[in-house]
C-alpha positions in Angstrom: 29.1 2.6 2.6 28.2 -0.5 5.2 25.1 -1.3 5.8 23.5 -1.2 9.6 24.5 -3.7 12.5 21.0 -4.0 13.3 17.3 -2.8 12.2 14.5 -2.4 14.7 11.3 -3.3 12.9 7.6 -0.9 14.1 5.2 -3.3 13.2 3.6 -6.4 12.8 2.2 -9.9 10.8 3.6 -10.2 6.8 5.5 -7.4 6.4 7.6 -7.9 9.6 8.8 -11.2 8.6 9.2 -9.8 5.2 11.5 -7.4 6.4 13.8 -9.9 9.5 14.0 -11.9 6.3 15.7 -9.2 3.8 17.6 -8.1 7.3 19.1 -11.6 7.4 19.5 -11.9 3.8 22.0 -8.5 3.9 23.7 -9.8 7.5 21.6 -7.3 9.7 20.7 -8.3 13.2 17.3 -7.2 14.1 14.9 -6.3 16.8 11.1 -5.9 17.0 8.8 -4.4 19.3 5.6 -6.3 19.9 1.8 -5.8 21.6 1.1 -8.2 24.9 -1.3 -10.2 22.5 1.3 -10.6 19.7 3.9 -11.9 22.0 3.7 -15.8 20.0 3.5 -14.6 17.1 6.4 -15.6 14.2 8.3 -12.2 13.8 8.4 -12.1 17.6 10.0 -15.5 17.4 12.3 -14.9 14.5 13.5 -11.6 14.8 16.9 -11.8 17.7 15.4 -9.4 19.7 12.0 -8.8 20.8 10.8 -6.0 23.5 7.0 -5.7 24.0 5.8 -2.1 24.0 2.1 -1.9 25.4 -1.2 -3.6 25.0 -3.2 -4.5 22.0 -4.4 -1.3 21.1 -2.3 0.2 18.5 -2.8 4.0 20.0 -0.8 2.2 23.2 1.6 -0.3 20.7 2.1 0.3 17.5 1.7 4.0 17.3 3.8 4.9 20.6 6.5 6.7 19.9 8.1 7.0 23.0 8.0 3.3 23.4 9.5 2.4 19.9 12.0 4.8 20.1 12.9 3.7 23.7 13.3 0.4 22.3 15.4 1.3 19.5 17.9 2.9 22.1 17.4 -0.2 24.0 18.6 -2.8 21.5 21.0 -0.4 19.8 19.5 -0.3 16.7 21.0 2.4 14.3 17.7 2.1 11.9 13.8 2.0 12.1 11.9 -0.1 9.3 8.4 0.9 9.8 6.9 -1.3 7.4 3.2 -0.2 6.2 0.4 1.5 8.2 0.9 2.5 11.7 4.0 5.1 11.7 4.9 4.4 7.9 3.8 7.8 7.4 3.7 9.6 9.9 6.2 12.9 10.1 6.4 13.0 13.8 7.4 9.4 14.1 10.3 10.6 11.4 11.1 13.7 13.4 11.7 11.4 16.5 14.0 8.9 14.8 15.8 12.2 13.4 15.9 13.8 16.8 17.4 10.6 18.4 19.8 9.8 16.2 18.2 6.8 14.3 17.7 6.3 10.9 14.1 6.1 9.6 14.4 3.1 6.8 12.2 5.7 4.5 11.8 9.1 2.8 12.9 12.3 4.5 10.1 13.6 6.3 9.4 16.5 3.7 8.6 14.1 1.5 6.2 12.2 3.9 4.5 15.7 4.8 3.9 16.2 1.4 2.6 13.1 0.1 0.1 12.9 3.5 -1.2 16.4 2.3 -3.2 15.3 -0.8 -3.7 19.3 -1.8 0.3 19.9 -1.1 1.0 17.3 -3.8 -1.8 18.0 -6.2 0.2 21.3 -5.9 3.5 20.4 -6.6 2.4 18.0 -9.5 0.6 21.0 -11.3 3.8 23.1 -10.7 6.0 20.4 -12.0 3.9 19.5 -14.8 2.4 16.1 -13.9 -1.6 16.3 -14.8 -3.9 16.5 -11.9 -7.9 15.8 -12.0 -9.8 18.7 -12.2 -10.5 20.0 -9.0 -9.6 22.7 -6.0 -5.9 23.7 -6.2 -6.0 24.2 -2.2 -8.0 22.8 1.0 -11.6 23.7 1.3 -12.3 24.0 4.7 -17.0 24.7 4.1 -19.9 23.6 2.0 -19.8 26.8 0.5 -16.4 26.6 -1.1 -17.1 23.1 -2.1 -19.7 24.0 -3.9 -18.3 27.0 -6.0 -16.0 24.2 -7.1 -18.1 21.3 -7.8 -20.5 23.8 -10.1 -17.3 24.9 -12.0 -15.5 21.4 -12.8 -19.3 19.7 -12.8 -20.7 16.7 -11.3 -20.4 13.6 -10.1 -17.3 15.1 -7.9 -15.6 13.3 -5.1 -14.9 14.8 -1.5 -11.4 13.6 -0.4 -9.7 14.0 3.4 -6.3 16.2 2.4 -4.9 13.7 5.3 -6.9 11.0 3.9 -6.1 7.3 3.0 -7.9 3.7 2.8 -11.0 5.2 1.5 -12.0 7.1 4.7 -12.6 10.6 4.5 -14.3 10.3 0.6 -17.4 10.5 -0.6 -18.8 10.9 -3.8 -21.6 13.1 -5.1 -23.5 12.8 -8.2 -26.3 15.3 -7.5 -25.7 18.9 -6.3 -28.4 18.6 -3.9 -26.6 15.6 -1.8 -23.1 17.7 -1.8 -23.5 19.7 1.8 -24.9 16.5 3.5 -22.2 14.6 2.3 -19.5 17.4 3.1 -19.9 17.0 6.6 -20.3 13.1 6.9 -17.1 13.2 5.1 -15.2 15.5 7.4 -16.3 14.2 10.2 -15.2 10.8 9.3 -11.8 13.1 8.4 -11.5 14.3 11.5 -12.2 11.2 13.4 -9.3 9.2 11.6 -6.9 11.6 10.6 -7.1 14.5 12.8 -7.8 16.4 10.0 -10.7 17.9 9.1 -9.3 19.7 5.4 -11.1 18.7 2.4 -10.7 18.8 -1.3 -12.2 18.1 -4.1 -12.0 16.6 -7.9 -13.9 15.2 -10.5 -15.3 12.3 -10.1 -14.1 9.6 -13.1 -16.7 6.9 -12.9 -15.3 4.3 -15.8 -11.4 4.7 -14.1 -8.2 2.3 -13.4 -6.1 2.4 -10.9 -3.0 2.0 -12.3 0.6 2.7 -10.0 3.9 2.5 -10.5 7.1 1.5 -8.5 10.0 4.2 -8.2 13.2 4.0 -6.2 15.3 6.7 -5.9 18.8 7.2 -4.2 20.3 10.0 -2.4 22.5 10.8 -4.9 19.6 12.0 -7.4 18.9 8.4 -9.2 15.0 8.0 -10.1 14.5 4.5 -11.7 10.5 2.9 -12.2 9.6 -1.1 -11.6 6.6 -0.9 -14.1 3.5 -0.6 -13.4 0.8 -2.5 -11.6 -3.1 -2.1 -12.0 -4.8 -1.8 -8.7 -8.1 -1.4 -10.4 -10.3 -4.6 -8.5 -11.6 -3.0 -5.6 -14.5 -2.8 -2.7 -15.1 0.7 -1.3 -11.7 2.1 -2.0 -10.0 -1.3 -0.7 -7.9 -3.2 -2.9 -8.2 -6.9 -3.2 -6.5 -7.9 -6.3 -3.0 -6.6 -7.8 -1.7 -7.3 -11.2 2.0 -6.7 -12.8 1.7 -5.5 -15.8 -1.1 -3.4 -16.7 -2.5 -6.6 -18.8 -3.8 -3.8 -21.4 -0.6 -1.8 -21.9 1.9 -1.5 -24.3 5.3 -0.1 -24.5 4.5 3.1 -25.7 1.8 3.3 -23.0 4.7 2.2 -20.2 7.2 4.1 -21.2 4.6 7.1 -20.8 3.5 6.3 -17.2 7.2 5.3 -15.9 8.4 8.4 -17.3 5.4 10.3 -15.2 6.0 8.6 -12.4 10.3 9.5 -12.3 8.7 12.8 -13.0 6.6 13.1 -9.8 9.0 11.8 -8.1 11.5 14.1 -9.1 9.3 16.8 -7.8 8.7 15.6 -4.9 12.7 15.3 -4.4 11.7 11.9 -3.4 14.3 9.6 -1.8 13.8 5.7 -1.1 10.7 3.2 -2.3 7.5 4.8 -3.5 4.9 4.4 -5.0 3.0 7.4 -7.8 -0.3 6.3 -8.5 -2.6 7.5 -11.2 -5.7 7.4 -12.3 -6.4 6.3 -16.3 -9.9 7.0 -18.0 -11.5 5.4 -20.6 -10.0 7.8 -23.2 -6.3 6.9 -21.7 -5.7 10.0 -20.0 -3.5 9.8 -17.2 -4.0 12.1 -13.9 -1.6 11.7 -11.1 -3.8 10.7 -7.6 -1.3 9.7 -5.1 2.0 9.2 -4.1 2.8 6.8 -1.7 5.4 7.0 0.9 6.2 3.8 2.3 6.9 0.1 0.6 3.0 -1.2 -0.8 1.0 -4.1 0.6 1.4 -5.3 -2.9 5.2 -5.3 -3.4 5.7 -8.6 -4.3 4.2 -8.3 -7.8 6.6 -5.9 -9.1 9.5 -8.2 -7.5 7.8 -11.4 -9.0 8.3 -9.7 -12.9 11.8 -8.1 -11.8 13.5 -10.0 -9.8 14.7 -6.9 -7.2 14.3 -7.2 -4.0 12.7 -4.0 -3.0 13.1 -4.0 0.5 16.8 -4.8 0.1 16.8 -1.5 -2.1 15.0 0.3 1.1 17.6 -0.5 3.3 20.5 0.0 1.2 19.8 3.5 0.2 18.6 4.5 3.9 22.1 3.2 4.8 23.4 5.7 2.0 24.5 3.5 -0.8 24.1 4.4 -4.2 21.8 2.8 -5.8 23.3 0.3 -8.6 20.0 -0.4 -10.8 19.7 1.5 -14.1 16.6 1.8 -16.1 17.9 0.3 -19.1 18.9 -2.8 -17.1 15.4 -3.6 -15.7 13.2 -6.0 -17.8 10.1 -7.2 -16.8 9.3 -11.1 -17.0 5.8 -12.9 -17.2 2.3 -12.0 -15.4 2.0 -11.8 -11.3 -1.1 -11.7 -9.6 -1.7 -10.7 -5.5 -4.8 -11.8 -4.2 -5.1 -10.5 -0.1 -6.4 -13.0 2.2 -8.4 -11.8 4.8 -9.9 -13.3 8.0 -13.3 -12.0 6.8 -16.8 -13.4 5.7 -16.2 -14.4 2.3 -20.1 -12.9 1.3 -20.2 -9.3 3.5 -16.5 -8.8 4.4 -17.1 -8.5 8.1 -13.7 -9.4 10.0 -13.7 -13.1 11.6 -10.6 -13.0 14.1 -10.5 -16.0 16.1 -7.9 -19.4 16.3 -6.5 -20.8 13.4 -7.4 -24.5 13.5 -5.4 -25.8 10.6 -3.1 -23.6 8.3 -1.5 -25.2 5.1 -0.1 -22.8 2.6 -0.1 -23.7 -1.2 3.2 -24.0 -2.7 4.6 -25.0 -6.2 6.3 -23.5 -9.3 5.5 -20.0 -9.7 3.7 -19.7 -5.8 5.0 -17.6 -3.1 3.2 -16.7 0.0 4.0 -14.3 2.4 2.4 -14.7 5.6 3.2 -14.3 9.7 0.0 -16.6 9.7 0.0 -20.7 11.5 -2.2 -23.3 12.8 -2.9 -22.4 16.5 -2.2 -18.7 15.8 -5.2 -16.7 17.1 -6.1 -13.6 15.0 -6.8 -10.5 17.3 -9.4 -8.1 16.6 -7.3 -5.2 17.3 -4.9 -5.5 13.9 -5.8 -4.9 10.1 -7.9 -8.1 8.8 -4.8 -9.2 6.4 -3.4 -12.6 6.9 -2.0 -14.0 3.9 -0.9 -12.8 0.2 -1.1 -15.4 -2.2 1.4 -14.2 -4.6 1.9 -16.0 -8.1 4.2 -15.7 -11.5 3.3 -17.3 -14.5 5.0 -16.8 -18.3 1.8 -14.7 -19.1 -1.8 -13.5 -17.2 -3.6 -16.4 -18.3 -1.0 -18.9 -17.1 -1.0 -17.0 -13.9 -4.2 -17.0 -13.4 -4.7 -20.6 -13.8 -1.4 -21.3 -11.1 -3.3 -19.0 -8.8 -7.0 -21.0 -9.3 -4.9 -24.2 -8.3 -2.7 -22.3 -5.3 -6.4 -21.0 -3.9 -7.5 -25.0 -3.9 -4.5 -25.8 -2.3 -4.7 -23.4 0.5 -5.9 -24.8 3.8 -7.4 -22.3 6.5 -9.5 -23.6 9.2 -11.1 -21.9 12.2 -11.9 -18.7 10.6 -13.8 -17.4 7.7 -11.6 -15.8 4.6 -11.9 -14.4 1.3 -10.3 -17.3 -0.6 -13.9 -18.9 -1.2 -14.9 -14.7 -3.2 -11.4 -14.8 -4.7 -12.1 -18.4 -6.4 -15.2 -16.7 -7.2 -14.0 -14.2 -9.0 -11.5 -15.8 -10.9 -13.8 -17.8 -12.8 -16.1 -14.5 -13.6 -15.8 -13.7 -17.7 -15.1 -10.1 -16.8 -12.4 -10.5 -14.8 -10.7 -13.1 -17.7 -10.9 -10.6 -20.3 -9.1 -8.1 -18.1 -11.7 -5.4 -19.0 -13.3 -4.1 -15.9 -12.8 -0.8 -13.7 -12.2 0.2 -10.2 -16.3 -0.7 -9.6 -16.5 -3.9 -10.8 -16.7 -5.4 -7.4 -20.1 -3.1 -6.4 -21.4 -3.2 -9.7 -21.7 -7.1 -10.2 -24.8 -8.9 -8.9 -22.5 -11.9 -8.7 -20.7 -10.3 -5.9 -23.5 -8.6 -4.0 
């Protein structure tokens, strides 16, 4: 089956350029839609067509439906990549492309649904036999209910938004006293970004990694897994750092995850690039968290130690082609590390937006950088704080991490603050090196106060 004449691309920054690139790669034309204050911006510029949608805000943008399917029909584009964020998972937006005739560079919109709705897939992973944390089997929608439940499984416990994602909507609670206070600050944060007011609730595993895995599958039933990636260096649910592999696993501990993640898939009669992440604790049990419906910020790892292209792989099997990877033919080769740099105060994290003065991007063996960043560029306020990700392959974790000590020297941002001075930082901190920390490392270390 041929691939599509030309893509339109819903978004924005990196992972729009990443995307016009794998287009041109595969001979696709393409065309993006655009806010007023991203009109200079490099995927505007590089993509063949460009139609601007609305103003900054991404309610009148980047999340108009109407607009971006208007200018699908405009350009003639046969497919919608939406990239991550904004629409990426967003049934409606799926529904639309569906109702009009344009195919949505994704998973069918079951599989979106069901993956938004935290409880839903909890569900269907208990069903199918993929272990869950302890925690409520449906919604809980009062204080009251939550409570019944968080005596029962035992605290800590965390509050989660069924809709949730990015850390909003979550709270945890160590002391059953604190849980109805914290109950409603967490649904109303719920509501406010999602919509959504469901809860639901687990328990809460303090000493934890976040470990995920990669799956592609095809339309004709084909479920492979990338390997894995550990997720686990975070602040407030926000991941800064990405490893691949899992720097403490071993084969028998990798076959055991991929084959739970093809699993959960499976059971989710998953189609496309996901992502299945878990949770491992401290005794090396592994409970399914998430399942992600979209291509991942952190991507480029998995490629780095493959060698696939997995936007390529997006687009292929949203065109209909079966998908030609096998499990026994992927090997994984070296150490990658991701670290995300953001125009924010390197000390507190608070955003810096403003005009790039001087921009010089590290390069050298083993150093990619995928970025929609350039000196002159000014970084609105309106957008997600990402500008860069410093992506680096070495033959083993500590060569990597020394490539990516000398790509952070390298790389030249003036104008704005960013988080390359914390990630130098934390490079050189003994914890980090021995690759024996969990997902509050960040929070817990004075160093990083």
């Amino acid at each position: 089956m041929s691939l599509f004449k030309k893509v339109l691309i819903a978004n924005r920054g990196e992972i729009a350029l990443r995307v016009i690139r794998a287009c041109r790669e595969l001979g696709i034309r393409t065309a993006i839609v655009y806010s007023d204050v991203d009109k200079n911006t490099l995927p505007v510029r590089l993509a063949d067509e460009a139609i601007c949608i609305g103003p900054a805000k991404s309610a009148q943008s980047y999340l108009n439906i109407p607009a971006i399917i208007t200018a699908a029909e405009i350009t003639n584009a046969e497919a919608i990549h939406p990239g991550y964020g904004f629409l990426a998972e967003n049934p409606q937006f799926v529904e639309a492309c569906v109702a009009s005739n344009i195919t949505f560079i994704g998973p069918p919109v079951e599989c979106i649904r069901n993956g938004g709705d935290k409880s839903k897939a909890r569900e269907i992973m208990e069903k199918h036999g993929v272990p869950v944390v302890p925690g409520s089997e449906t919604p809980i929608t009062n204080d009251k209910e939550a409570m019944k439940i968080a005596k029962k499984i035992k605290f800590p416990v965390i509050l989660k938004a069924s809709a949730g994602g990015g850390g909003k909507g979550m709270r945890i609670v160590e002391k059953q006293e604190d849980l109805v206070n914290l109950y409603h600050t967490a649904q109303k944060e719920a509501l406010a970004a999602f919509g959504n007011g469901e809860m639901y609730i687990e328990k809460y595993i303090s000493d934890m990694r976040h470990i995920e895995v990669q799956i592609i599958s095809d339309n004709e039933g084909n479920t492979i897994h990338l390997g894995e990636r550990d997720c686990s260096i975070q602040r407030r649910h926000q991941k800064l750092i990405e490893e691949a592999p899992f720097i403490l696993a071993d084969a028998e501990f990798r076959n055991k995850i991929g084959a739970l993640a093809i699993k959960a898939a499976k059971a989710m009669n998953y189609v496309n690039v996901g992502t299945i992440e878990f949770i491992l604790d401290n005794e090396g049990n592994l409970y399914f968290m998430e399942i992600n419906t979209r291509v991942q910020v952190e991507h480029p790892i998995t490629e780095m130690i493959t060698g696939i292209d997995i936007v390529k792989e997006q687009i292929k099997i949203a065109a209909g082609q079966t998908m030609t990877l096998k499990q026994d033919e992927i090997t994984f080769s070296g150490h990658s590390i991701e670290c995300r740099i953001n125009a924010e105060d390197p000390e507190t994290f608070i955003p810096s937006p403003g005009t790039i003065s001087l921009f010089i991007p590290p390069g050298g063996q083993g150093v990619r950088v995928d970025t929609a960043a350039f000196t002159g560029w000014n970084v609105p306020i309106f957008y997600d704080s990402l500008i860069a990700k410093l992506i680096v392959h070495g033959s083993d974790r500590d060569d990597a991490i020394n490539i990516m000590k000398r790509a952070l020297h390298e790389f030249v941002i003036e104008g704005i603050k960013t988080t390359i001075p914390f990630y130098m930082k934390l490079l050189n901190d003994p914890v980090f090196l021995s690759g024996k920390f969990n997902t509050h490392f960040i929070e817990n270390s004075k160093k990083f106060k």
